[in-house]
N, C-alpha and C positions, 0 to 999 in steps of 0.2 A: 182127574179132579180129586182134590184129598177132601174126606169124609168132613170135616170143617166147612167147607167152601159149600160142598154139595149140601148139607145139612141147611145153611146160613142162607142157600138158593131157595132149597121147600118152605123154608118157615117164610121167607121172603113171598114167595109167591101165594102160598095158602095163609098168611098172616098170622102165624102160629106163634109170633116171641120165639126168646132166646129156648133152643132147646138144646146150648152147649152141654149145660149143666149136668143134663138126663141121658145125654148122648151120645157121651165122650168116649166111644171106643175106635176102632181100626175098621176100614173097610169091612174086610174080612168076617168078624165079626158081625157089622149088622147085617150085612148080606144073610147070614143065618138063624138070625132072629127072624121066630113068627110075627103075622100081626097080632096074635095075645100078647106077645112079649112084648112088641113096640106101645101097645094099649099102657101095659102094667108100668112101664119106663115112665114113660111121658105125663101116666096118670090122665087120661083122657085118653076114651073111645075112636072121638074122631079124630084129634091129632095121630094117634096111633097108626089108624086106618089109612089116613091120607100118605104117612110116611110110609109105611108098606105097600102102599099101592105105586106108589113116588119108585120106589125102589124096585120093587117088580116089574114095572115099564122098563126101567134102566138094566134089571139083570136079563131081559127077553130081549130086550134090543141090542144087546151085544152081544147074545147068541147067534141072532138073526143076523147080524153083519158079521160074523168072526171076532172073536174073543180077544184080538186086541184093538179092535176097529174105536171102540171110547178110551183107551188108555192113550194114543195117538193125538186127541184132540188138544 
């Protein structure tokens, strides 16, 4: 799933608006962003929050099944 689509899913699901704008980097990338850093991006606490949390389920859960078990899908 490319960072676009994933992004375009959490704001979908937590009703967060467009957070292309504030967003726009590579996987890679925000996988290594903290949640202060996603805070500081977004400019809101809780979007911030929700999106690191968003994404911490998704980098434990691909641990948990083998590291390419979500690139597959």
């Amino acid at each position: 799933m490319d960072t676009r689509k994933w992004l375009s899913w959490v704001a979908n699901i937590y009703q967060l608006g467009d957070l292309s704008d504030c967003l726009s980097f590579d996987g890679a990338t925000l996988c290594n962003f903290s949640e202060q850093e996603f805070i500081l991006l977004t400019g809101s606490e809780d979007t911030g929050r929700k999106i690191a949390a968003q994404l911490d389920l998704w980098k434990n859960g691909r641990f948990l099944l083998g590291k390419d078990s979500l690139t597959n899908m």
